[in-house]
C-alpha positions in Angstrom: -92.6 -41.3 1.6 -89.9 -38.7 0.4 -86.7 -38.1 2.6 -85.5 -34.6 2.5 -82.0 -33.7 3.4 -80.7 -30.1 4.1 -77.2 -29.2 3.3 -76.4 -29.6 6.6 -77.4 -33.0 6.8 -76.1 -34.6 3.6 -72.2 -35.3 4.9 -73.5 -37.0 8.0 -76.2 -39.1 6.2 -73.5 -40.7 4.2 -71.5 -41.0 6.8 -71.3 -45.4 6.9 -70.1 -44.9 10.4 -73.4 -43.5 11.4 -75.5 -45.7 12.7 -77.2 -44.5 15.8 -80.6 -44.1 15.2 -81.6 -41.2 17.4 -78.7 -39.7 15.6 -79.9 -40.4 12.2 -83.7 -39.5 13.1 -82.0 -35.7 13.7 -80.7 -35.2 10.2 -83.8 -36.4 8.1 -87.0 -34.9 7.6 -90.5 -36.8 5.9 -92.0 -34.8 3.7 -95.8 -36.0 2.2 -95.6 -36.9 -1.4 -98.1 -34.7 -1.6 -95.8 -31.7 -1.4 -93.7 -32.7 -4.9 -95.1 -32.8 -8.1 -94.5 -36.0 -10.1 -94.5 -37.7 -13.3 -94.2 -40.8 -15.2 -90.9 -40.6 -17.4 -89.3 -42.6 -20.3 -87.9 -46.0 -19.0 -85.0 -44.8 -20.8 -83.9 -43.4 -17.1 -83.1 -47.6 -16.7 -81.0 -47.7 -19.2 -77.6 -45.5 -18.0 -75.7 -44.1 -20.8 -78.4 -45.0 -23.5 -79.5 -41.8 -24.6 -78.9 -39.5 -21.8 -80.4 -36.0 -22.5 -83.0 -33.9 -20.8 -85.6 -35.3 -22.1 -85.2 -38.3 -19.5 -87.1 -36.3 -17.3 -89.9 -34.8 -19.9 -93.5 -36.3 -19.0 -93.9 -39.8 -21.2 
């Protein structure tokens, strides 16, 4: 399941002092993966700085 972060909530997600869950469940928000559209890519994407261009991202 996707984890959506709002701007306000990016600096205390990476905070590695937060660790308090109640406080953790505030800043984070499921979303169904039915709400994002999705496709299979090159495995190129495994390979970091072999090839990186935009067309990582391009349907395979």
């Amino acid at each position: 399941m996707p984890l959506i972060l709002t701007n306000e909530s990016i600096e205390p997600w990476l905070d590695p002092a937060l660790t308090d869950r109640d406080t953790i469940r505030r800043f984070v928000r499921h979303v169904p993966a039915e709400a994002f559209t999705h496709w299979a890519v090159s495995t190129r994407v495994n390979k970091p700085g072999e090839g990186d261009d935009e067309g990582l991202a391009n349907p395979a």
